[in-house]
SEPA-591080 format. One record per atom (N, C-alpha, C): residue number from 1; atom name; x, y, z. Coordinates in nm, 3 decimals. Layout:
BEGIN
i = NUM; at = CA; east = X; north = Y; up = Z
...
//
This chain:
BEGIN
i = 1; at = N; east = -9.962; north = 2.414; up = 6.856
i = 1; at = CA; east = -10.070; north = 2.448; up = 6.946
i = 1; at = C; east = -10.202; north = 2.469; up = 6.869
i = 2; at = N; east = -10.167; north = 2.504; up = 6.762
i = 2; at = CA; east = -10.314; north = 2.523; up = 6.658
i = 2; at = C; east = -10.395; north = 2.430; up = 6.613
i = 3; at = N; east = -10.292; north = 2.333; up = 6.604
i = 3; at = CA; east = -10.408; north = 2.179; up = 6.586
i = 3; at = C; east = -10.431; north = 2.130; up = 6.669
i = 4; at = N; east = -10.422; north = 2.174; up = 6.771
i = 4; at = CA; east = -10.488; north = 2.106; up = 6.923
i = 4; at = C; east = -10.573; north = 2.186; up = 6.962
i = 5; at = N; east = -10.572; north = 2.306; up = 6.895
i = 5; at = CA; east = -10.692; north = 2.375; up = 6.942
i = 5; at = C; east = -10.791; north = 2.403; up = 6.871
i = 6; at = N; east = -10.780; north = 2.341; up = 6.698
i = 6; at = CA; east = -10.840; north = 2.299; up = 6.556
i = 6; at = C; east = -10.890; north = 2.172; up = 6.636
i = 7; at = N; east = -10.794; north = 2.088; up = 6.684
i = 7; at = CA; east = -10.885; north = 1.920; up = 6.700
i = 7; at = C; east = -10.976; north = 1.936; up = 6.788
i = 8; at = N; east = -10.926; north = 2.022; up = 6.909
i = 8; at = CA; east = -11.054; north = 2.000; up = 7.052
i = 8; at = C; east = -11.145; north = 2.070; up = 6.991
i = 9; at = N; east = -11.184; north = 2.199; up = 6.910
i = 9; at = CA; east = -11.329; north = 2.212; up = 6.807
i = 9; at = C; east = -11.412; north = 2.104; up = 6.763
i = 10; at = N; east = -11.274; north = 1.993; up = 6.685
i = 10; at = CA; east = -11.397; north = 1.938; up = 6.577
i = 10; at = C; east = -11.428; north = 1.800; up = 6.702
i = 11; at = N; east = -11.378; north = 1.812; up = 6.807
i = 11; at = CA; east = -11.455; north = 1.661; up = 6.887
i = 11; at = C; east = -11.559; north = 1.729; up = 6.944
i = 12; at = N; east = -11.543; north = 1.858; up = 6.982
i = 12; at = CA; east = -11.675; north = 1.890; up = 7.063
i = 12; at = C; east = -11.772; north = 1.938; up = 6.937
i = 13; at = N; east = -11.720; north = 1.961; up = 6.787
i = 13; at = CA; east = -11.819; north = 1.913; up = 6.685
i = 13; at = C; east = -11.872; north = 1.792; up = 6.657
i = 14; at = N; east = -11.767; north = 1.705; up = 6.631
i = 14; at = CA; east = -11.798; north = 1.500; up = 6.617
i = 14; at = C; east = -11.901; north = 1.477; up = 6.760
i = 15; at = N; east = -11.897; north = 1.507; up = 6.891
i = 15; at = CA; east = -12.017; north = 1.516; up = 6.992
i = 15; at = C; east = -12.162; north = 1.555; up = 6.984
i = 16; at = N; east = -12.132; north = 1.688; up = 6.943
i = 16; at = CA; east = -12.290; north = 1.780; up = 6.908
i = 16; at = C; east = -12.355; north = 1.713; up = 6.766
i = 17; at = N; east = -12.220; north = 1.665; up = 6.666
i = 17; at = CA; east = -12.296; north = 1.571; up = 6.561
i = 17; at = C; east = -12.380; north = 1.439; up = 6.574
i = 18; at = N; east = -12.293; north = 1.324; up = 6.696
i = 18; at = CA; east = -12.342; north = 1.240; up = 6.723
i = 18; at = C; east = -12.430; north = 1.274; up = 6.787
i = 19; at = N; east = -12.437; north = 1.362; up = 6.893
i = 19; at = CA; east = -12.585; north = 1.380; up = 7.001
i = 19; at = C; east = -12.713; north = 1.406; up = 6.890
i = 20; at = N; east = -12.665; north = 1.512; up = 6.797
i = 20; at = CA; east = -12.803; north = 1.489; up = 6.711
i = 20; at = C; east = -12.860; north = 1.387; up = 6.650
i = 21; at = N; east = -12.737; north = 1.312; up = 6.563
i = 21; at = CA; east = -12.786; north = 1.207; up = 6.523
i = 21; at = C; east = -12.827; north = 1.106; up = 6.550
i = 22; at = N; east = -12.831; north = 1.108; up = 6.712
i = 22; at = CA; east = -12.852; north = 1.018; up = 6.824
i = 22; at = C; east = -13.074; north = 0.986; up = 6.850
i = 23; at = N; east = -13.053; north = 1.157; up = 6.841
i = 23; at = CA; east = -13.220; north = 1.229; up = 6.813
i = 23; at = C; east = -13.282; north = 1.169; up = 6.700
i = 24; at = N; east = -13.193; north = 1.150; up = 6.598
i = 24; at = CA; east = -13.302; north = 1.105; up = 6.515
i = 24; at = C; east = -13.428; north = 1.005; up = 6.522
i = 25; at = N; east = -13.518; north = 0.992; up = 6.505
i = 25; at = CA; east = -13.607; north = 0.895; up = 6.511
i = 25; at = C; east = -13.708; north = 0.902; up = 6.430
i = 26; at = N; east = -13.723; north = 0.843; up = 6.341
i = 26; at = CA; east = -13.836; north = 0.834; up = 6.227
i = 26; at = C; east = -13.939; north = 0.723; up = 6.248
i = 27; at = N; east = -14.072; north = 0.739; up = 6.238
i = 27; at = CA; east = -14.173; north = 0.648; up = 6.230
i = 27; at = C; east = -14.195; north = 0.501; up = 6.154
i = 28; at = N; east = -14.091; north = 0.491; up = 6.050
i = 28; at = CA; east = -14.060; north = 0.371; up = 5.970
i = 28; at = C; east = -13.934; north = 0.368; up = 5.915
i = 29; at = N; east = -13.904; north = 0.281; up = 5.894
i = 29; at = CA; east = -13.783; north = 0.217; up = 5.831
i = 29; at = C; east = -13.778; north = 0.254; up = 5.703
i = 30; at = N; east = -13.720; north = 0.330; up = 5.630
i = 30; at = CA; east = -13.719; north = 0.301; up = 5.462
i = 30; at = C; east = -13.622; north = 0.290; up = 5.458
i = 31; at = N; east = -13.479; north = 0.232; up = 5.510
i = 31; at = CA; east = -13.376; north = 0.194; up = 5.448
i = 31; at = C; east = -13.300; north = 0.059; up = 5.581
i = 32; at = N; east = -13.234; north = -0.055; up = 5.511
i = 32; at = CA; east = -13.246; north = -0.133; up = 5.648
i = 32; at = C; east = -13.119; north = -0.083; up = 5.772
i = 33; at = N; east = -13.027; north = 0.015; up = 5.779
i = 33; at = CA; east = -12.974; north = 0.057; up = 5.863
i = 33; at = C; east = -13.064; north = 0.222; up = 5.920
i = 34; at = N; east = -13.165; north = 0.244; up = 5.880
i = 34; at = CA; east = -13.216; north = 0.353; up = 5.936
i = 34; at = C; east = -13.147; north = 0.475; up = 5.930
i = 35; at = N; east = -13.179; north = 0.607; up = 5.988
i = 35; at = CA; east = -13.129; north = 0.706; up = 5.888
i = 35; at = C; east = -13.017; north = 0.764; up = 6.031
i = 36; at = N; east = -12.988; north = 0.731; up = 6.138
i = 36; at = CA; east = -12.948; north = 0.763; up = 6.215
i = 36; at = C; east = -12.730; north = 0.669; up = 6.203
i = 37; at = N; east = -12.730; north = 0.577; up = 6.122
i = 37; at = CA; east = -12.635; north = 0.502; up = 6.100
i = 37; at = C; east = -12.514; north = 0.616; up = 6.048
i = 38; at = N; east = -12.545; north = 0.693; up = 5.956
i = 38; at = CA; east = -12.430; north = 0.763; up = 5.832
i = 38; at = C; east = -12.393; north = 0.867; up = 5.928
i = 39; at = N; east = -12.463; north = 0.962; up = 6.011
i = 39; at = CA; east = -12.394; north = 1.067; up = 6.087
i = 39; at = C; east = -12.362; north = 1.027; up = 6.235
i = 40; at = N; east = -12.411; north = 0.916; up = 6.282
i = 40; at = CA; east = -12.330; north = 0.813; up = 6.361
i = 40; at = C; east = -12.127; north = 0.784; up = 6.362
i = 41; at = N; east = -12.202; north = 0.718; up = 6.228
i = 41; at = CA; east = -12.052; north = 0.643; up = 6.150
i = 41; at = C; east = -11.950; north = 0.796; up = 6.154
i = 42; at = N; east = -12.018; north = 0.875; up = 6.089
i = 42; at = CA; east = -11.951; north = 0.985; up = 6.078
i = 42; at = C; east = -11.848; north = 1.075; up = 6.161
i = 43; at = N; east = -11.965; north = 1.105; up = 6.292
i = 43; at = CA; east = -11.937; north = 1.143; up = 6.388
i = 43; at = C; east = -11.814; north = 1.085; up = 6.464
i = 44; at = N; east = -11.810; north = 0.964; up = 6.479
i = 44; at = CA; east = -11.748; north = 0.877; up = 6.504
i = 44; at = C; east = -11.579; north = 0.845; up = 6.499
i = 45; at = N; east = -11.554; north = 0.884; up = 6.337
i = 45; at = CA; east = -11.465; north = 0.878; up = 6.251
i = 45; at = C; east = -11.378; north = 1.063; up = 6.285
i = 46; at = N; east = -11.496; north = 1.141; up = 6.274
i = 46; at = CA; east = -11.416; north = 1.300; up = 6.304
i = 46; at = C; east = -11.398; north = 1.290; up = 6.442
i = 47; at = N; east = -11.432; north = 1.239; up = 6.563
i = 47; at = CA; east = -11.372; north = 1.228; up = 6.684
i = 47; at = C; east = -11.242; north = 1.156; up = 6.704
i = 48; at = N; east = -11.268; north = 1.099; up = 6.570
i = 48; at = CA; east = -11.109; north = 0.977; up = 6.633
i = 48; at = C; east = -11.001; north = 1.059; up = 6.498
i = 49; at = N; east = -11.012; north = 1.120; up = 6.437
i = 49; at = CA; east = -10.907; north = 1.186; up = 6.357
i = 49; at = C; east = -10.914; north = 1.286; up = 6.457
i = 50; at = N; east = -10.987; north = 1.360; up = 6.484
i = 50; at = CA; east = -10.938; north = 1.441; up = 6.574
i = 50; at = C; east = -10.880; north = 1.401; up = 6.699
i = 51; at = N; east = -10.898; north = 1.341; up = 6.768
i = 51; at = CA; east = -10.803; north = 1.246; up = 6.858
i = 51; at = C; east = -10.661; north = 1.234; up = 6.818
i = 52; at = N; east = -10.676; north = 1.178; up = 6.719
i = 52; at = CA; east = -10.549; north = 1.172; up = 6.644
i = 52; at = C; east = -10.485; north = 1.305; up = 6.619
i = 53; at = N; east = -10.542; north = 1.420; up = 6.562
i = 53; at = CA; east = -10.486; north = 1.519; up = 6.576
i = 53; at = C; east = -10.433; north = 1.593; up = 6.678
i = 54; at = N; east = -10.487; north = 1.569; up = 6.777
i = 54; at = CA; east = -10.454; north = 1.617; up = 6.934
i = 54; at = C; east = -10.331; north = 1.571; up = 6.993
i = 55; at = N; east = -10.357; north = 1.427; up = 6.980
i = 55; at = CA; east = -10.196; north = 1.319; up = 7.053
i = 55; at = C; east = -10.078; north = 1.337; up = 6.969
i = 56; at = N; east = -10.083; north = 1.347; up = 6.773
i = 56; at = CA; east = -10.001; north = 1.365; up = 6.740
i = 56; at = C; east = -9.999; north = 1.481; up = 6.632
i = 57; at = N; east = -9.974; north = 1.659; up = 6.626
i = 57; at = CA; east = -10.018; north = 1.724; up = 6.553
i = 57; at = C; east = -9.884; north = 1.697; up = 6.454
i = 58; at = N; east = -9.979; north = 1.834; up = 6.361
i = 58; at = CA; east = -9.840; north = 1.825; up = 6.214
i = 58; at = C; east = -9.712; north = 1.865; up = 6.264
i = 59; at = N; east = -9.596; north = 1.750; up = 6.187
i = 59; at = CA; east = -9.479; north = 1.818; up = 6.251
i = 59; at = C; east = -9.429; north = 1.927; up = 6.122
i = 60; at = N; east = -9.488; north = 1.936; up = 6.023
i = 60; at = CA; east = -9.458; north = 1.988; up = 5.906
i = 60; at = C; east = -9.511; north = 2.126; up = 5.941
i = 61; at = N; east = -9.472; north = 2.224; up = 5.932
i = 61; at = CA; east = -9.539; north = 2.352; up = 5.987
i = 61; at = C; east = -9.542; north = 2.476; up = 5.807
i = 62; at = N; east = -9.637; north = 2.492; up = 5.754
i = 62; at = CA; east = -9.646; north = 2.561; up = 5.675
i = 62; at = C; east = -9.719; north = 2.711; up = 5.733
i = 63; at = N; east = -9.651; north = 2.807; up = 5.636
i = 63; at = CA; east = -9.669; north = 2.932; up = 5.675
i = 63; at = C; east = -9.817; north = 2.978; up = 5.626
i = 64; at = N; east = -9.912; north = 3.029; up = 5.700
i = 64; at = CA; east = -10.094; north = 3.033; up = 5.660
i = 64; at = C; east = -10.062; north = 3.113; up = 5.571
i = 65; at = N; east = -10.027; north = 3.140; up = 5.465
i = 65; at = CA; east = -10.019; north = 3.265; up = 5.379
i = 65; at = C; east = -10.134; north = 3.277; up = 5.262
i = 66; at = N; east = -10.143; north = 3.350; up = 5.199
i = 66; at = CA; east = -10.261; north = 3.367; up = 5.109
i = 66; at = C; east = -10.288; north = 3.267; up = 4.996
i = 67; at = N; east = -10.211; north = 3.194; up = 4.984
i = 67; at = CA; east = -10.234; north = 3.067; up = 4.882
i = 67; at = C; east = -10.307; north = 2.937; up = 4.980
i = 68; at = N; east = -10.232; north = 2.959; up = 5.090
i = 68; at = CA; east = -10.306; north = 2.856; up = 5.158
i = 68; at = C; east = -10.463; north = 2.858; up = 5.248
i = 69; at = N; east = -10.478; north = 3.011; up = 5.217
i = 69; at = CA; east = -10.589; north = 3.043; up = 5.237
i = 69; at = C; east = -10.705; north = 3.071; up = 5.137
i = 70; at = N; east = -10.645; north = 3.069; up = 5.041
i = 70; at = CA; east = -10.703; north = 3.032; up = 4.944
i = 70; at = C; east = -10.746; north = 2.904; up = 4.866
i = 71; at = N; east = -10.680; north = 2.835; up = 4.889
i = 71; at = CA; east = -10.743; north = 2.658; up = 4.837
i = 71; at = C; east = -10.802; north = 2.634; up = 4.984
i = 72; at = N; east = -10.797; north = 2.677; up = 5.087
i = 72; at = CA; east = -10.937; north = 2.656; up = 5.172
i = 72; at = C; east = -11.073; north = 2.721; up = 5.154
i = 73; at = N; east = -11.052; north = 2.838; up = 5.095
i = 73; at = CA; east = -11.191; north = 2.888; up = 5.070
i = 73; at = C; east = -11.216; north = 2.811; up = 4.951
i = 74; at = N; east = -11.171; north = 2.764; up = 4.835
i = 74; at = CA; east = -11.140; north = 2.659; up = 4.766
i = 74; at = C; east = -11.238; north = 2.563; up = 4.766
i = 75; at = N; east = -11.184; north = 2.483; up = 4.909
i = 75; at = CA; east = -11.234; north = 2.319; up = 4.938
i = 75; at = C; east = -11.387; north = 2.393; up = 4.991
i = 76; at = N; east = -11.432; north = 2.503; up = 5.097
i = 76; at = CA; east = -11.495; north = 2.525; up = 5.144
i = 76; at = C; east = -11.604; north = 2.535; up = 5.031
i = 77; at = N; east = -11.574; north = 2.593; up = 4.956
i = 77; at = CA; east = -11.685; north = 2.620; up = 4.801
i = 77; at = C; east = -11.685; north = 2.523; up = 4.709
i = 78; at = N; east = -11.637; north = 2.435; up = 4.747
i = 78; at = CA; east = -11.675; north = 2.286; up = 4.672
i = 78; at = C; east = -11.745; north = 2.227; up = 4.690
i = 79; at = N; east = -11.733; north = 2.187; up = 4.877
i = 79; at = CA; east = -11.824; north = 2.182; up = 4.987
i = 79; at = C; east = -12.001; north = 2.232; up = 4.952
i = 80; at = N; east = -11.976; north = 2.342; up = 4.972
i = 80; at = CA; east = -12.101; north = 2.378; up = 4.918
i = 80; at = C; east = -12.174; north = 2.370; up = 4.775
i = 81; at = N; east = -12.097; north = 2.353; up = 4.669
i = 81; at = CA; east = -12.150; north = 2.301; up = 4.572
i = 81; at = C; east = -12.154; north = 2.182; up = 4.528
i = 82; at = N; east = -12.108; north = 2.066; up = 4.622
i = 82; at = CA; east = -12.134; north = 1.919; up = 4.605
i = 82; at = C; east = -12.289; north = 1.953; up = 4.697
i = 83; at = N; east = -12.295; north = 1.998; up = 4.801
i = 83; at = CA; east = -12.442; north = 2.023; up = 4.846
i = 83; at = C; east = -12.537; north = 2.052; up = 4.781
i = 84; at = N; east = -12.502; north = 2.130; up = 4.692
i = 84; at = CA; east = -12.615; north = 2.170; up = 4.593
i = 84; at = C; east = -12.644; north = 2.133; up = 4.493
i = 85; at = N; east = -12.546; north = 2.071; up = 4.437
i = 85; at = CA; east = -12.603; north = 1.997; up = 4.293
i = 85; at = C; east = -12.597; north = 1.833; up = 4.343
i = 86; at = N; east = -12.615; north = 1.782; up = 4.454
i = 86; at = CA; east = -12.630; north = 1.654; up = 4.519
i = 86; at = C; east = -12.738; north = 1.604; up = 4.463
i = 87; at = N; east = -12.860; north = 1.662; up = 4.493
i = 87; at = CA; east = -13.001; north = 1.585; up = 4.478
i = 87; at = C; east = -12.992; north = 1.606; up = 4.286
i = 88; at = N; east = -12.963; north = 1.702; up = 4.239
i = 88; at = CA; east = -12.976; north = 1.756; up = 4.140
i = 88; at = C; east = -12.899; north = 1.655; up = 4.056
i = 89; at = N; east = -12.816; north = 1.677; up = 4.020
i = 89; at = CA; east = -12.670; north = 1.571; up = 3.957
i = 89; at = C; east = -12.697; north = 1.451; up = 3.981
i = 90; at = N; east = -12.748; north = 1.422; up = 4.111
i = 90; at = CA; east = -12.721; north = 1.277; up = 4.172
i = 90; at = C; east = -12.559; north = 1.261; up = 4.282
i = 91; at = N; east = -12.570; north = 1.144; up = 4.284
i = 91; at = CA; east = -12.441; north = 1.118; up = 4.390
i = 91; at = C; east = -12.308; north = 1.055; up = 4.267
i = 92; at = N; east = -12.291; north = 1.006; up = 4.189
i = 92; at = CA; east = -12.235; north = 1.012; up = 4.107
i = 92; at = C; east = -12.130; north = 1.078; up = 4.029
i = 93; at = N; east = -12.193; north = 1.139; up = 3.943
i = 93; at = CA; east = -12.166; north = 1.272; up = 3.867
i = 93; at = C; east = -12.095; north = 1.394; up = 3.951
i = 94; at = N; east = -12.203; north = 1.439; up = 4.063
i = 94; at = CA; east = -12.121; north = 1.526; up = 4.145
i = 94; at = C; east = -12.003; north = 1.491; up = 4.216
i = 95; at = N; east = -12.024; north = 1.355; up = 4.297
i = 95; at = CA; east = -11.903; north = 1.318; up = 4.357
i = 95; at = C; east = -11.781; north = 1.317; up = 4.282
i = 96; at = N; east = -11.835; north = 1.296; up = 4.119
i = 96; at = CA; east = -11.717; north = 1.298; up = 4.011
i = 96; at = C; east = -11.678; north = 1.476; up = 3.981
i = 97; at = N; east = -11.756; north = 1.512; up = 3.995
i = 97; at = CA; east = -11.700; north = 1.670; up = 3.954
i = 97; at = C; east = -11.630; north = 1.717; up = 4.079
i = 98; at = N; east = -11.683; north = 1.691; up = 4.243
i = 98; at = CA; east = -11.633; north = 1.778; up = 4.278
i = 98; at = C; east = -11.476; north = 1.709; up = 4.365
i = 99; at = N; east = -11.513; north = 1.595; up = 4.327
i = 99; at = CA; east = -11.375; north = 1.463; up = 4.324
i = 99; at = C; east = -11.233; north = 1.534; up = 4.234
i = 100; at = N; east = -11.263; north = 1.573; up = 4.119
i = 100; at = CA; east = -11.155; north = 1.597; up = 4.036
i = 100; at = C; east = -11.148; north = 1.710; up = 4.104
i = 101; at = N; east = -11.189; north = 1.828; up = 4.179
i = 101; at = CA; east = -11.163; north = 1.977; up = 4.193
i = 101; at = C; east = -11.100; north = 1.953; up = 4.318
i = 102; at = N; east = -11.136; north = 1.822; up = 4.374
i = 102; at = CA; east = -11.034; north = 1.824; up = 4.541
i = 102; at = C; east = -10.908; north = 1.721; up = 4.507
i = 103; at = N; east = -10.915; north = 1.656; up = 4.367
i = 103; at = CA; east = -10.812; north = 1.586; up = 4.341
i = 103; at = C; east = -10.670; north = 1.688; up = 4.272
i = 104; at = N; east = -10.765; north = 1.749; up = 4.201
i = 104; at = CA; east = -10.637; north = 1.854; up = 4.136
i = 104; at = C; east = -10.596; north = 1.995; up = 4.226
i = 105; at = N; east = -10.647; north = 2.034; up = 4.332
i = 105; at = CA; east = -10.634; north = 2.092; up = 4.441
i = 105; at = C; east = -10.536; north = 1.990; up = 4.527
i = 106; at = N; east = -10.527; north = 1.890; up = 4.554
i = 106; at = CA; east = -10.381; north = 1.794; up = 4.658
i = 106; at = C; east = -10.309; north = 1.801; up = 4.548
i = 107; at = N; east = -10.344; north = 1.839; up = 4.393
i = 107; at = CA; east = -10.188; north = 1.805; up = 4.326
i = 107; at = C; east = -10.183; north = 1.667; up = 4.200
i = 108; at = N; east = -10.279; north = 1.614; up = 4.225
i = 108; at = CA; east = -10.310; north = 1.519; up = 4.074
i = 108; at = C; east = -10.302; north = 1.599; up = 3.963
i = 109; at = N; east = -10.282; north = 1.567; up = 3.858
i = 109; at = CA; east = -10.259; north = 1.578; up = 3.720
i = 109; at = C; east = -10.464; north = 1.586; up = 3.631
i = 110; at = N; east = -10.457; north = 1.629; up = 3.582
i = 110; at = CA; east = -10.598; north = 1.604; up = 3.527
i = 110; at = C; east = -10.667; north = 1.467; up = 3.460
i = 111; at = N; east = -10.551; north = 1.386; up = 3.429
i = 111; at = CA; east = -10.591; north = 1.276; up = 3.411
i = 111; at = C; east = -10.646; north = 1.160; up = 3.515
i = 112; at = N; east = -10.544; north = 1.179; up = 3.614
i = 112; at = CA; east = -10.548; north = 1.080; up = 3.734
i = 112; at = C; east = -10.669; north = 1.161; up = 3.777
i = 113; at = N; east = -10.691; north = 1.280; up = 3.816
i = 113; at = CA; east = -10.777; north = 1.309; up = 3.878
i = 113; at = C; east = -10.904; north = 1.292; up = 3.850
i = 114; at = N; east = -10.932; north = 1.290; up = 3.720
i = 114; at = CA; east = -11.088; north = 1.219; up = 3.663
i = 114; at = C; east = -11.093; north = 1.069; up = 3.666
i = 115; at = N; east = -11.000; north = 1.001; up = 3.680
i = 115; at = CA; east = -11.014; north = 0.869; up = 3.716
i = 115; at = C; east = -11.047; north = 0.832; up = 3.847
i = 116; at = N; east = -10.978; north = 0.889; up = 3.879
i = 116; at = CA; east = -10.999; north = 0.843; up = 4.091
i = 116; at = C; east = -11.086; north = 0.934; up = 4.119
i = 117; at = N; east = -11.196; north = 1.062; up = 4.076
i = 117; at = CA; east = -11.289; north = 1.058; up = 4.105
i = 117; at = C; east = -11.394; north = 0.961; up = 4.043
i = 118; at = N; east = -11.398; north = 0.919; up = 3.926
i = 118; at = CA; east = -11.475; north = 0.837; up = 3.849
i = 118; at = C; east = -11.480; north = 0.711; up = 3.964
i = 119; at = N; east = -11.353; north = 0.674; up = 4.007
i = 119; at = CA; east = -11.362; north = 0.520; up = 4.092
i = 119; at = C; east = -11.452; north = 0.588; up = 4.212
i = 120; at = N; east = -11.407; north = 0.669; up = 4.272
i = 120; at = CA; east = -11.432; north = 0.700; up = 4.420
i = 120; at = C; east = -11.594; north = 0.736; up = 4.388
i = 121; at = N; east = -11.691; north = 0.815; up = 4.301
i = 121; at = CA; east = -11.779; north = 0.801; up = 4.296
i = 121; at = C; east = -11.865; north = 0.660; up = 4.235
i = 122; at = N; east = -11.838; north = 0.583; up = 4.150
i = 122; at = CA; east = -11.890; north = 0.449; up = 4.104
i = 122; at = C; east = -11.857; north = 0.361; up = 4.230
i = 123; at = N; east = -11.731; north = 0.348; up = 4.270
i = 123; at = CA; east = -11.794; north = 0.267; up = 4.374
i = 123; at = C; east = -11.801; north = 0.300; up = 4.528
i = 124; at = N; east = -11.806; north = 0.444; up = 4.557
i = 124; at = CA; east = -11.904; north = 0.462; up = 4.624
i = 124; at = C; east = -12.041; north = 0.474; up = 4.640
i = 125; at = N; east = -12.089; north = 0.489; up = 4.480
i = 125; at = CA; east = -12.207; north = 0.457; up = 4.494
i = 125; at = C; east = -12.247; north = 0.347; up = 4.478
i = 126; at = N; east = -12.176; north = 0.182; up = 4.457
i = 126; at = CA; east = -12.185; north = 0.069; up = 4.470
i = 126; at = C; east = -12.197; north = 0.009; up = 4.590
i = 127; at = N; east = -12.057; north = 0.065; up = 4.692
i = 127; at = CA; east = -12.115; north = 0.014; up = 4.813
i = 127; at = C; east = -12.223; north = 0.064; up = 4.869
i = 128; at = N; east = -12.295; north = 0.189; up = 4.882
i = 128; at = CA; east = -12.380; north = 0.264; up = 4.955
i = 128; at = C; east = -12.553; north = 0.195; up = 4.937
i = 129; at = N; east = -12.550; north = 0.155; up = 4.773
i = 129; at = CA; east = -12.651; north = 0.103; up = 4.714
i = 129; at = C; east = -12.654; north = -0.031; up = 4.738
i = 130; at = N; east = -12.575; north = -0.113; up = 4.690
i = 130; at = CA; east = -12.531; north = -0.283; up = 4.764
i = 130; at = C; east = -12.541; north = -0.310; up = 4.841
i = 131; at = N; east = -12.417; north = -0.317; up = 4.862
i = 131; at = CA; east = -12.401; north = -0.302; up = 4.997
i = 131; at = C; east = -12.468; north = -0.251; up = 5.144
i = 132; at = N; east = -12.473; north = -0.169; up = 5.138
i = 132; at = CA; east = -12.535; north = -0.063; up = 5.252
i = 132; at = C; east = -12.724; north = -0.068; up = 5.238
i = 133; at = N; east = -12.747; north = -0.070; up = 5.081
i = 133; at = CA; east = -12.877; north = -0.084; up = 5.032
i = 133; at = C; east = -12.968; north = 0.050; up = 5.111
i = 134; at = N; east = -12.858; north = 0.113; up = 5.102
i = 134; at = CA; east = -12.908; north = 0.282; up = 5.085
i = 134; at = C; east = -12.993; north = 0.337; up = 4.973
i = 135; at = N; east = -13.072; north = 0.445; up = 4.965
i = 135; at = CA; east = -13.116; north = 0.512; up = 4.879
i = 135; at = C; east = -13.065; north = 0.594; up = 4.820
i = 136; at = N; east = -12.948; north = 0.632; up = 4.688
i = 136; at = CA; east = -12.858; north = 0.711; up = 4.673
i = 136; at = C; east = -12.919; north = 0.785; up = 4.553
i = 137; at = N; east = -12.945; north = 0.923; up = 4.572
i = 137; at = CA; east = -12.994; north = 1.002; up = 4.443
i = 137; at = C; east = -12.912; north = 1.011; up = 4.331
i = 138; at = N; east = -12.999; north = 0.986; up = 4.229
i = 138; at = CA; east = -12.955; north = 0.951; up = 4.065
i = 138; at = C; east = -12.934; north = 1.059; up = 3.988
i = 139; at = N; east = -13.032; north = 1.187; up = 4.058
i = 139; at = CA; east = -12.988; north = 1.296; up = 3.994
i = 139; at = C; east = -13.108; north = 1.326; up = 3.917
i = 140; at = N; east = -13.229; north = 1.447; up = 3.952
i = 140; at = CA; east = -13.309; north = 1.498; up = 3.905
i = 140; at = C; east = -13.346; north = 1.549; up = 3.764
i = 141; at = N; east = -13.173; north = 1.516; up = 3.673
i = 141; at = CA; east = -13.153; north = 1.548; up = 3.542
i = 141; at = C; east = -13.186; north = 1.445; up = 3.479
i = 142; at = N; east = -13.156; north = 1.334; up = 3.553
i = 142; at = CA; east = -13.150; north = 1.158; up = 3.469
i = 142; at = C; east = -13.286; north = 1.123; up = 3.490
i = 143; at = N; east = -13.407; north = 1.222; up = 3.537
i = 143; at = CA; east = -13.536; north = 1.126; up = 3.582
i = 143; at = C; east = -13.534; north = 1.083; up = 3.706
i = 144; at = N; east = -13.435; north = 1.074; up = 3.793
i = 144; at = CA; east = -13.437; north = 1.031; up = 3.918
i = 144; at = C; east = -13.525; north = 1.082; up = 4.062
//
C-alpha cells in the first residue's frame, strides 16, 4: 500500500513538474531543443515509473529500519551536493563523484564504481553536448 501511495505523490509531482515546465518561455533560443525539452522529458519518465509503480509495487518487502533510513538521507545529501558543486565542478567530474557515492551505496565495489561513474558521466556528457547540442557546464575550476 506504501508504494501506491509513494507513486500517486510522485505523478501528481511528474504533473506540477510538467505544468511548469510547460510555462517556460524564453525570448530566444540558445540551445536548438529550447530549455523547456529536459524537464518535459523528465517529467514524463517520473509519471510513467510511477505508473509503473502503482500497477505493479515491490513484491520484496524490506523492513524501514535505521540503515535503510539512513542510505536515504544518504542519496538525499548527494542530491544536494551534485546541486552544488554542478556549475562549480562542471557536469563531469561531479556526475563522477557523486556517481561512485550512489554506485557504492547499491553495492559496487570501488573499482567498478569509479568506472561506471567515469562512463555514465563522459558519455553523458557526450550525448547532452552532441548529440542534444546542449550547453553542459565545464566547471568554474577548469575556466569554464
Amino acid at each position: 500500500m506504501a508504494d501506491r501511495c509513494f507513486s500517486l505523490a510522485l505523478m501528481v509531482l511528474a504533473v506540477a513538474l510538467g505544468a511548469a515546465a510547460w510555462q517556460l518561455d524564453v525570448p530566444f533560443q540558445y540551445e536548438p531543443v529550447g530549455p523547456k525539452a529536459i524537464p518535459l522529458i523528465l517529467a514524463v519518465l517520473l509519471f510513467a515509473t510511477a505508473l509503473w509503480l502503482a500497477i505493479r509495487p515491490d513484491r520484496l518487502k524490506e523492513a524501514y529500519g535505521r540503515s535503510l533510513f539512513a542510505r536515504h538521507v544518504v542519496v538525499v545529501l548527494c542530491l544536494l551536493a551534485y546541486a552544488w558543486c554542478f556549475e562549480w565542478l562542471g557536469f563531469v567530474l561531479s556526475t563522477w563523484l557523486v556517481g561512485t557515492l550512489f554506485a557504492r551505496l547499491f553495492g559496487l565495489d570501488w573499482g567498478r564504481a569509479l568506472v561506471y561513474s567515469a562512463a555514465l558521466g563522459g558519455v553523458g556528457h557526450l550525448l547532452l553536448s552532441w548529440l542534444l547540442e546542449l550547453n553542459v557546464p565545464v566547471g568554474t575550476i577548469f575556466g569554464g
